[in-house]
C-alpha positions as CSV (number, residue, x, y, z in Angstrom):
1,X,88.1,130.7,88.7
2,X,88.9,129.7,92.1
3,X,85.5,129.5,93.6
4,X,83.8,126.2,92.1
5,X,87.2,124.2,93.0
6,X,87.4,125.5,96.7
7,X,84.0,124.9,97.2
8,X,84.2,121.7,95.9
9,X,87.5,120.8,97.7
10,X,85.6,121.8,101.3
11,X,82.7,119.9,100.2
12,X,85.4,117.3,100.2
13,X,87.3,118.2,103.1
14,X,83.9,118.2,105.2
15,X,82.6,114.8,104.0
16,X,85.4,113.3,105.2
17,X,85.1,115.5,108.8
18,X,81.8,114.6,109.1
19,X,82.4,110.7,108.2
20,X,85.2,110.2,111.0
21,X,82.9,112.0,113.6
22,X,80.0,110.0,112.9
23,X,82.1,107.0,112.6
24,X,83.9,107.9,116.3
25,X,80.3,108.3,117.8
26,X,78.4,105.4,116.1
27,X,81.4,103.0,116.9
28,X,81.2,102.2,113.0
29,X,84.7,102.2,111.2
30,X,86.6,105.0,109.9
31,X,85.7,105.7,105.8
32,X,89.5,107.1,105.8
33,X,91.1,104.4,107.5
34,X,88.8,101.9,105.1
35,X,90.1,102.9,102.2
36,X,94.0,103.4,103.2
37,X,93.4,99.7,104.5
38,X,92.6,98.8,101.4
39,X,95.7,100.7,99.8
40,X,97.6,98.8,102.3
41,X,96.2,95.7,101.5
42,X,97.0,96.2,97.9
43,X,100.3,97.4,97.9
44,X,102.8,95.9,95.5
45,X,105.8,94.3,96.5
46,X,108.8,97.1,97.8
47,X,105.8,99.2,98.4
48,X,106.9,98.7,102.1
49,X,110.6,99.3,102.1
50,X,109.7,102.7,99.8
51,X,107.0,104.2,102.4
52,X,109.2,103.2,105.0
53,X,112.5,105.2,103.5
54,X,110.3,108.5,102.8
55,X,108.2,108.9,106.1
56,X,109.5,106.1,108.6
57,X,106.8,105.4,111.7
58,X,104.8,108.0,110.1
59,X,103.9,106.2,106.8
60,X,100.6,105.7,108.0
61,X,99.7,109.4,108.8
62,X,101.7,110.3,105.4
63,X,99.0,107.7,104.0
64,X,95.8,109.2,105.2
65,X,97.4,112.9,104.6
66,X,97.8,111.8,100.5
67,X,94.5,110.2,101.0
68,X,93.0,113.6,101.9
69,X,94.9,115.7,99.4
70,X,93.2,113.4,96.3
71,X,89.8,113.1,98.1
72,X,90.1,117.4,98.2
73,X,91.8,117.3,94.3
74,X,88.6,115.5,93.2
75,X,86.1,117.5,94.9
76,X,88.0,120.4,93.8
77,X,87.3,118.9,89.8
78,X,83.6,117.8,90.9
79,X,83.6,121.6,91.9
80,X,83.9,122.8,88.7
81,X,82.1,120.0,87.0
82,X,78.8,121.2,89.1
83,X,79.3,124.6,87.3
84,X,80.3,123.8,83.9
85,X,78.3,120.3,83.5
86,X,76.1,119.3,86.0
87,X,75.2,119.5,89.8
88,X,73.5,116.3,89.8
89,X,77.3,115.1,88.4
90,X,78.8,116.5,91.0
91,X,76.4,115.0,93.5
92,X,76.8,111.7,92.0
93,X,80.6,111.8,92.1
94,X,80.2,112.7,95.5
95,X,78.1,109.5,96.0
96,X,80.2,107.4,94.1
97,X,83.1,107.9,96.6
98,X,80.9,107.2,99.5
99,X,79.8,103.9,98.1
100,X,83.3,103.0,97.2
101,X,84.2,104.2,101.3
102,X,81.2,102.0,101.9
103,X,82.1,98.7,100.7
104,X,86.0,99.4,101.6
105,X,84.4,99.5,105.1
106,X,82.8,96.5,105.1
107,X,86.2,94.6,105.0
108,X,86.5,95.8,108.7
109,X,86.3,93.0,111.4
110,X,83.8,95.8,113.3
111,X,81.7,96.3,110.5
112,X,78.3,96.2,110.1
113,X,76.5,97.4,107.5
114,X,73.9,99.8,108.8
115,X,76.2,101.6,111.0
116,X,78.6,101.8,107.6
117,X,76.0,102.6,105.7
118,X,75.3,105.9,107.6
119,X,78.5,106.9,107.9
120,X,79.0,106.5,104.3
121,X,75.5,108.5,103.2
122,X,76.8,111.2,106.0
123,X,80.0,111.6,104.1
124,X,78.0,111.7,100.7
125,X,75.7,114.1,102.0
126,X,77.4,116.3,104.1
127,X,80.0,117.1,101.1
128,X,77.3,117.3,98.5
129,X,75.1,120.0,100.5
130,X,78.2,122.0,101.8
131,X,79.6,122.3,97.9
132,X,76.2,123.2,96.7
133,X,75.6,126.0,99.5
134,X,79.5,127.5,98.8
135,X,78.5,127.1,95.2
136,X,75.1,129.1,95.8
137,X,77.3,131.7,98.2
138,X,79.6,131.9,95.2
139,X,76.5,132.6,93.0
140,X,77.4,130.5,90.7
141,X,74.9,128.4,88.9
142,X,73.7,127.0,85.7
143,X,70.4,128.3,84.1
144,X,67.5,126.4,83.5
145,X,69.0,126.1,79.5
146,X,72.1,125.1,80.9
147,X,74.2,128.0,80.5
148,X,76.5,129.6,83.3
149,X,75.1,132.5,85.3
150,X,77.6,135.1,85.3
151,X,77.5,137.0,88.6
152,X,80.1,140.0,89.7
153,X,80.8,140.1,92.9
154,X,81.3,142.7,95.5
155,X,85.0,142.7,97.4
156,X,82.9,142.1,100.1
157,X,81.1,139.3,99.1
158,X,84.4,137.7,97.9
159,X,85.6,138.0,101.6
160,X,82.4,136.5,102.7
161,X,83.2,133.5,100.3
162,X,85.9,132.8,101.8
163,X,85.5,133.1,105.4
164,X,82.5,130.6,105.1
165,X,84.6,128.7,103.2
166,X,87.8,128.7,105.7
167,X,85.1,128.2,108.4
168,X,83.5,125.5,107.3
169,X,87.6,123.8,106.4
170,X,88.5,124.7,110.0
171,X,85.0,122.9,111.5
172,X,85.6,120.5,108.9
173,X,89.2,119.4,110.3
174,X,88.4,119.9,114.2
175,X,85.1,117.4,113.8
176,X,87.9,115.0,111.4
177,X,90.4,114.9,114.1
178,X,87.1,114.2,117.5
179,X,86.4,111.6,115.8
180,X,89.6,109.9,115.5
181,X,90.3,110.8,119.3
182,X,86.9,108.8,120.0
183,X,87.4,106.1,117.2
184,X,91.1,105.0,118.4
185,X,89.8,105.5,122.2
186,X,92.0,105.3,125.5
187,X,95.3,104.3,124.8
188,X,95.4,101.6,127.3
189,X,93.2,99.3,128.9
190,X,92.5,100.2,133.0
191,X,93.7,97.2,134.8
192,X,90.4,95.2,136.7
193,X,88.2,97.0,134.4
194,X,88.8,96.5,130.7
195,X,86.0,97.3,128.2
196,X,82.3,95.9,127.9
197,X,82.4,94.9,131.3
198,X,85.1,92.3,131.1
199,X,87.9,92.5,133.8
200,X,91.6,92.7,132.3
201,X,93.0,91.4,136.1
202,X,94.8,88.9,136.5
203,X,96.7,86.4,139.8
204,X,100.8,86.9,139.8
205,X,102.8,85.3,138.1
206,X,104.1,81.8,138.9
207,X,107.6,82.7,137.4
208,X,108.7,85.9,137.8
209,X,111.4,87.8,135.9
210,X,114.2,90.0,137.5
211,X,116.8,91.5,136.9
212,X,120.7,90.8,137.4
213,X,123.5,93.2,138.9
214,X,124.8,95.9,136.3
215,X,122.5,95.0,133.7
216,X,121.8,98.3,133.0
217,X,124.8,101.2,132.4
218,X,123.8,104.3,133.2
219,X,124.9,107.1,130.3
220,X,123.2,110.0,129.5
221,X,121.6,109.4,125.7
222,X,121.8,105.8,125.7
223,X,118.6,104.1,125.2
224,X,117.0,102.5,128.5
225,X,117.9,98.5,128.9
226,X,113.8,98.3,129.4
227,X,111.9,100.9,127.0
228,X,108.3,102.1,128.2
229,X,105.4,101.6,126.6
230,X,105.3,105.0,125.4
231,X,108.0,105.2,123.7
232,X,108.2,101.2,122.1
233,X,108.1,101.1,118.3
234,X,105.1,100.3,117.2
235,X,104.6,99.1,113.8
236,X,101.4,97.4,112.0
237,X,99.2,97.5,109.4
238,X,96.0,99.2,111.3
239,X,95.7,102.7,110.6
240,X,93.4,102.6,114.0
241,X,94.4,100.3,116.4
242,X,91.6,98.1,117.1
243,X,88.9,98.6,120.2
244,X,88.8,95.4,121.3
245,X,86.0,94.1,124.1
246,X,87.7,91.7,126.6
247,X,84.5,90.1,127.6
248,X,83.3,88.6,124.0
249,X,87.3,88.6,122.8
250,X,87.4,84.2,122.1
251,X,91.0,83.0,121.1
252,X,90.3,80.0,119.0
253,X,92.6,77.3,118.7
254,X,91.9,75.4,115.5
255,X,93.3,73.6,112.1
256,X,95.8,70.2,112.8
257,X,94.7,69.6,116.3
258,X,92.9,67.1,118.3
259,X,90.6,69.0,119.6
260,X,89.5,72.8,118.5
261,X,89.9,75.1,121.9
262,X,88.1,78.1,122.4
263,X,89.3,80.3,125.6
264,X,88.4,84.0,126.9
265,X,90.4,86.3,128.6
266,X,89.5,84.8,132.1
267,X,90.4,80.7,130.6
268,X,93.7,82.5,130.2
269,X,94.0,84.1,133.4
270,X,93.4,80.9,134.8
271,X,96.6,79.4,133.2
272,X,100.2,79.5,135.3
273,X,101.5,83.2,134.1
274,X,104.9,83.9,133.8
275,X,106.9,87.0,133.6
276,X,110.3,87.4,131.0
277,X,112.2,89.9,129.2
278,X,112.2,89.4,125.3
279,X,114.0,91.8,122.7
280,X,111.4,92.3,119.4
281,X,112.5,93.8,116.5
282,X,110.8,94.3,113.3
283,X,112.9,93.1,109.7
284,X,112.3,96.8,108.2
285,X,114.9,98.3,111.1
286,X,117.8,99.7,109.2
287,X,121.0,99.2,110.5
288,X,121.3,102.4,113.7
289,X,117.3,102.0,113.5
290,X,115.1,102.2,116.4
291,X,112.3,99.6,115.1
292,X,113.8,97.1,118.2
293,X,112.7,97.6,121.9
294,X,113.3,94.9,125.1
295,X,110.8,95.1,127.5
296,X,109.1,93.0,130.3
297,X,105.9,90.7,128.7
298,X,103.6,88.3,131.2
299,X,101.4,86.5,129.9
300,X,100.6,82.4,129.4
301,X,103.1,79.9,127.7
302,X,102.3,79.5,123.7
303,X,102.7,75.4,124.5
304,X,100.0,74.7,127.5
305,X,97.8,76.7,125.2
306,X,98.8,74.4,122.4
307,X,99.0,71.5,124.1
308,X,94.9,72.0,125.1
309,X,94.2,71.4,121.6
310,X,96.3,69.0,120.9
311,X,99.2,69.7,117.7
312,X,99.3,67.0,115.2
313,X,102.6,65.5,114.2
314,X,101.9,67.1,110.7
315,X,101.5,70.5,112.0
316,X,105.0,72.2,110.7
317,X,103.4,76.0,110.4
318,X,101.6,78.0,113.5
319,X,99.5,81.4,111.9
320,X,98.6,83.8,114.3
321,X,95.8,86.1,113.3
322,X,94.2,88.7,114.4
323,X,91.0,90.5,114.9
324,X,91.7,92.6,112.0
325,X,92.7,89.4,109.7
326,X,96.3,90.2,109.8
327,X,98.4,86.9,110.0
328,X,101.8,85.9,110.5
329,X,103.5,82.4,110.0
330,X,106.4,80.6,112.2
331,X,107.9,77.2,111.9
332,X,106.2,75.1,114.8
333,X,109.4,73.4,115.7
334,X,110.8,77.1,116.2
335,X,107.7,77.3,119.2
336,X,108.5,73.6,120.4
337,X,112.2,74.0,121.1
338,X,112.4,73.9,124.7
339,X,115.2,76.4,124.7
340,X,112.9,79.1,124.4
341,X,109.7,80.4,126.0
342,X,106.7,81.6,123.6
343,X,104.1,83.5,125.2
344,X,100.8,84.7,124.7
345,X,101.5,88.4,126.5
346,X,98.8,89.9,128.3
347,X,100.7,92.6,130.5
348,X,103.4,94.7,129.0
349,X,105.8,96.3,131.5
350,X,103.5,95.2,134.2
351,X,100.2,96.6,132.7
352,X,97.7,95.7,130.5
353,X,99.1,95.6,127.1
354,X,98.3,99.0,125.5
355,X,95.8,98.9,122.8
356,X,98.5,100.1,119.8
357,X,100.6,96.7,121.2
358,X,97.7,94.8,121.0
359,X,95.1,94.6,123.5
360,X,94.3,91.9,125.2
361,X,96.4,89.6,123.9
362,X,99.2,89.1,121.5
363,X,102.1,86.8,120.6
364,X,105.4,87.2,121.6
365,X,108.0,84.9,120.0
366,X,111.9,85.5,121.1
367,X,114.5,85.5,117.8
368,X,111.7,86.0,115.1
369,X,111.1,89.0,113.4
370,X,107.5,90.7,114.3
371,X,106.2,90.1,110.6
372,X,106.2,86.4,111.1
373,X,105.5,86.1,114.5
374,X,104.4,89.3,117.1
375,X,100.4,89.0,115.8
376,X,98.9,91.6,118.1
377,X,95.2,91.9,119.0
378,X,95.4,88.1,118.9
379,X,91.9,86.1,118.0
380,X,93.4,82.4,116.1
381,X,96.0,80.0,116.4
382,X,95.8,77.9,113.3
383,X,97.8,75.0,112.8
384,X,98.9,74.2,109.4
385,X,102.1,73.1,107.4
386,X,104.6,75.5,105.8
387,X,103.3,74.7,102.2
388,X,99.5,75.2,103.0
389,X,100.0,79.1,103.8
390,X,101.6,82.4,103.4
391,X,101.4,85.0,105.9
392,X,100.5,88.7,104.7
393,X,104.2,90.0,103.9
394,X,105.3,87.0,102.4
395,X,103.2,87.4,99.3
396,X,104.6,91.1,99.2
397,X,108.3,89.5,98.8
398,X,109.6,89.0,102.4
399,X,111.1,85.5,103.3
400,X,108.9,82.7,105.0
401,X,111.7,82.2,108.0
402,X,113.0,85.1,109.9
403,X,115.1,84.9,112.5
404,X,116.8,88.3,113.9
405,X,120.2,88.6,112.5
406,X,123.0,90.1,115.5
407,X,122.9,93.8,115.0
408,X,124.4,96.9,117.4
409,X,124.0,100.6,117.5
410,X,125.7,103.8,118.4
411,X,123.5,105.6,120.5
412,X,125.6,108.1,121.8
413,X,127.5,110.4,120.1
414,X,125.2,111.3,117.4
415,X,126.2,110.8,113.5
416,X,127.5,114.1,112.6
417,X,127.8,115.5,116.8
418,X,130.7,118.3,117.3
419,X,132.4,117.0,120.5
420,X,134.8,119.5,123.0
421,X,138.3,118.4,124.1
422,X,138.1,115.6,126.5
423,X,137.1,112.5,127.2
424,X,133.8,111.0,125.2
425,X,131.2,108.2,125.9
426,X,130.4,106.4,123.4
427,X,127.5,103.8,123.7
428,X,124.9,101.9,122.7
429,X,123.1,98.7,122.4
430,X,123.2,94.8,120.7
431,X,120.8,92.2,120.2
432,X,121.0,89.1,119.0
433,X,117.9,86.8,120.5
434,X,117.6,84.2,121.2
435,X,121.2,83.4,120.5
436,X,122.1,86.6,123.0
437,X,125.4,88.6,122.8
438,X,129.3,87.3,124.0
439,X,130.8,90.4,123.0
440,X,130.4,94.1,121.6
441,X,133.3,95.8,119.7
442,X,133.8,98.8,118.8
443,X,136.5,100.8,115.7
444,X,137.8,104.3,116.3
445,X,139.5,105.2,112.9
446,X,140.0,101.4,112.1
447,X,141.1,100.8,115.5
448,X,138.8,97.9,117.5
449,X,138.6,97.9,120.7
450,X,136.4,95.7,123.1
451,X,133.3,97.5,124.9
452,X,132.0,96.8,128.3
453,X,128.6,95.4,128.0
454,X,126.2,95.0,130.6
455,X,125.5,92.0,132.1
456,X,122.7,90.0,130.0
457,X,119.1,89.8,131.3
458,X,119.1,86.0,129.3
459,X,119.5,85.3,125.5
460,X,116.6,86.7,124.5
461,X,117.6,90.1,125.2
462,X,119.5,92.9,124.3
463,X,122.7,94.4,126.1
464,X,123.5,98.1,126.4
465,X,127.2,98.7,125.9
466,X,130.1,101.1,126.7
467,X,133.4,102.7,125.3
468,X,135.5,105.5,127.2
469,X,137.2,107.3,124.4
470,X,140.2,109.9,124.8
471,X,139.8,111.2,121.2
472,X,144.0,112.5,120.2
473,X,144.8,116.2,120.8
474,X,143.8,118.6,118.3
475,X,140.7,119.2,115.8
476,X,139.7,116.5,113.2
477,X,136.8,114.2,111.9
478,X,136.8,110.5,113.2
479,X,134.9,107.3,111.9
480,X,133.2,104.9,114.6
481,X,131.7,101.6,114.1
482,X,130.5,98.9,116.1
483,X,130.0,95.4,115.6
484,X,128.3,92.3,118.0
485,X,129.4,89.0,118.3
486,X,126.5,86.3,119.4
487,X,126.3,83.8,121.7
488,X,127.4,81.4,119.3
489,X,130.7,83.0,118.5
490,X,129.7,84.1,115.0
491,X,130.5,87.9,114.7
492,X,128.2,90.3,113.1
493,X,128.9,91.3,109.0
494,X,130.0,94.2,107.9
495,X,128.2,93.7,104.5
496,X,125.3,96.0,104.0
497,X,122.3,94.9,102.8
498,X,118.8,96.4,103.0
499,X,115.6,95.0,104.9
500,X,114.2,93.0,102.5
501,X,113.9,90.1,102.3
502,X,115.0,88.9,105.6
503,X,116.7,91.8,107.5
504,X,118.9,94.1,107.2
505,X,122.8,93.4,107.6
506,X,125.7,95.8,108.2
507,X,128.1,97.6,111.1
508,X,126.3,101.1,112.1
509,X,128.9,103.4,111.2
510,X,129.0,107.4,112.5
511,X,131.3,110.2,111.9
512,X,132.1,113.2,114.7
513,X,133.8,116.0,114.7
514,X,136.0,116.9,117.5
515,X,137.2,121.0,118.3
């Protein structure tokens, strides 16, 4: 009973193993990450906020884990259709996925269709032959009238079933998972060496960006006032970042301008770079989320590029998109306003952007949610007007305009922490660019009280903040909430709302417990 399914299921199991190995060495894209594109791309509206709720930054790898689980269900039934149908069925299902892989790869910006097609035909393949021969280890068959052949096997052949089986699972899984090391590649770009040959150096920066006295408070827990690469949010639609070659990468400049402008990495090098610290967040955060980060980006101003090609008095919408078709929409006058500085980044922290926070180039736009603005892996500025185009969440129900509302959060102590007698820290940070933070407050059992916040880096970033707290003698449960007031006086709600469509609104709100 359990033999035709299993085998079927590894057949499965090692189509897919064998695709992303093939895929990794050929430099052809991933079947796997193909077709969840695809699911991504066709997500209904709320599909985002739902994924996001279940699995948080691991959505995606909950994605291509359910997308494994059916591809094994099916070749589990194609098992059993091979012994009570057909083979040739079974085969042919087998096929049919890998066309359907096939054209789902196409849609890649890497694509081509040779290099897809052998991945697909190896995933076909590889799972039809490794089914048969389990099925053939199993002895089961079909006669040449096409009844079942009935053959009782040994214990010891039963054991033999299944350690080939497991084996080829285990093979299966360890080729599955080389092949997404080699596909996704280094994880940053090496600087004065890039990839293909193009160099990712670049001269110092005209303007450079430092920072002031106490602007950073130093408390164990609290998240650091500039958060390294490794550990920056990263969210996107690419299951696999993409492997982008600096020396053919071409940012076009096109749409309303004068003039369409094509530069490479080294026309951008050649522009004045300057350095500054912006606060991104993304508009699925939850209130006491971590999707928000502040570090240092260097990189070219948004206008000289702009001004090259020449914006057109019409122009009231700026898409960015990038090499993976991916766009995002901001009001033009939002990248005019002299008050603010958007850049096209090229170092991160003072290195090469890494290739998940798009590599070589990408925007960065202070006060706008990433969703309409932060298009990583950067390859077109099109110039357009609000009416003319929708960026790729706004069809999926999130608004057009997104600036970051003021939020704060309670790093330290942890929602449900038992805390000794004594004295407690309690800390955290607020961010409200490009607008920046006055003040940071903070309620101990309905009690505010003002926090000490450290001195702003500019408007564009966050603050940490700080709270010495002598909790009253004796054990008992206490409620703690903070709340932000911006830099134009107007103090952060205490109405909840959820992320969509615009952000999410509310005071992050703990509970500890003190002996």
């Amino acid at each position: 009973r359990y033999r035709a399914p299993f085998a079927g299921a590894v057949g499965a199991l090692a189509g897919i193993g064998l695709a992303e190995l093939v895929a990794g060495v050929i430099g052809a894209p991933s079947l796997l990450a193909a077709i969840g594109g695809f699911v991504i791309d066709s997500q209904p509206p709320g599909a985002k906020d739902d994924a996001g709720a279940l699995f948080g930054t691991n959505d995606k790898l909950a994605l291509e884990l359910f997308i494994v689980v059916v591809a094994t269900a099916i070749g589990a039934v194609l098992g059993i259709l091979a012994v009570r149908r057909s083979l040739l069925l079974a085969v042919a299902g087998f096929g049919a996925f890998a066309v359907a892989g096939f054209f789902a790869s196409l849609r890649s910006s890497i694509a081509m269709p040779t290099t897809s097609l052998v991945v697909a035909l190896v995933a076909g393949i590889g799972g039809a032959q490794v089914m048969s021969y389990l099925l053939r280890a199993a002895g089961a068959g079909r006669t040449a009238s096409g009844g079942p052949v009935r053959v009782v096997m040994a214990d010891w052949s039963r054991r033999s079933f299944l350690v080939r089986a497991g084996a080829i699972a285990v093979a299966s899984s360890a080729a599955g998972v080389l092949g997404r090391r080699l596909l996704e590649g280094p994880p940053a770009a090496v600087v004065g060496g890039g990839t293909g040959g193009g160099s990712t150096a670049l001269p110092a920066p005209v303007e450079r960006a430092t920072l002031p006295a106490a602007a950073e408070i130093s408390q164990p827990g609290l998240t650091p006032l500039v958060v390294p690469n490794h550990t920056f949010y990263r969210i996107d639609t690419a299951l696999i970042s993409p492997n982008v070659d600096v020396a053919g990468w071409r940012l076009r400049v096109h749409g309303m301008v004068d003039r369409e402008t094509v530069l490479t990495y080294a026309d951008l090098a050649e522009l004045p770079l300057v350095e500054q610290y912006v606060t991104i967040s993304c508009v699925s955060n939850e209130v006491g989320g971590n999707l928000v980060g502040n570090a240092k980006w260097t990189g070219v101003r948004l206008r000289d590029v702009l001004a090259m090609a020449g914006v057109q008095a019409g122009a009231t919408q700026l898409v960015g998109r990038s090499v993976d078709g991916w766009t995002a929409g901001m009001p033009t006058a939002w990248i005019m306003d002299p008050s603010r500085e958007p850049l096209i980044a090229l170092l991160m922290n003072d290195v090469p952007l890494p290739r998940a926070h798009g590599f070589p180039a990408r925007l960065i736009v202070p006060g706008l949610y990433g969703y309409v603005s932060a298009t990583k892996w950067l390859s077109e500025l099109e110039l357009t007007t609000l009416e003319g185009f929708d960026g790729y969440w706004v069809p999926l129900g999130w608004a057009k305009e997104a600036p970051i509302l003021t939020q704060s959060r309670i790093d330290v102590p942890r929602h449900g922490q038992v805390l000794p007698p004594g004295p407690v820290a309690i800390a955290g940070v607020a961010w409200a660019p490009d607008r920046g933070i006055a003040k940071v407050e903070v309620a101990i059992d309905g009690q505010w009280r003002e926090a000490k916040i450290s001195t702003p880096i500019s408007d564009a970033t966050w603050v940490q903040w700080l709270v010495a707290w002598d909790p009253p003698a004796g054990p008992g449960t206490h409620t703690i909430e903070v709340r932000a007031t911006d830099g134009r006086g107007e103090v952060q709600t205490a109405d909840r709302t959820t992320p969509a469509p615009d952000g999410a609104r509310g005071h992050h709100t703990i509970q500890v417990t003190v002996t």
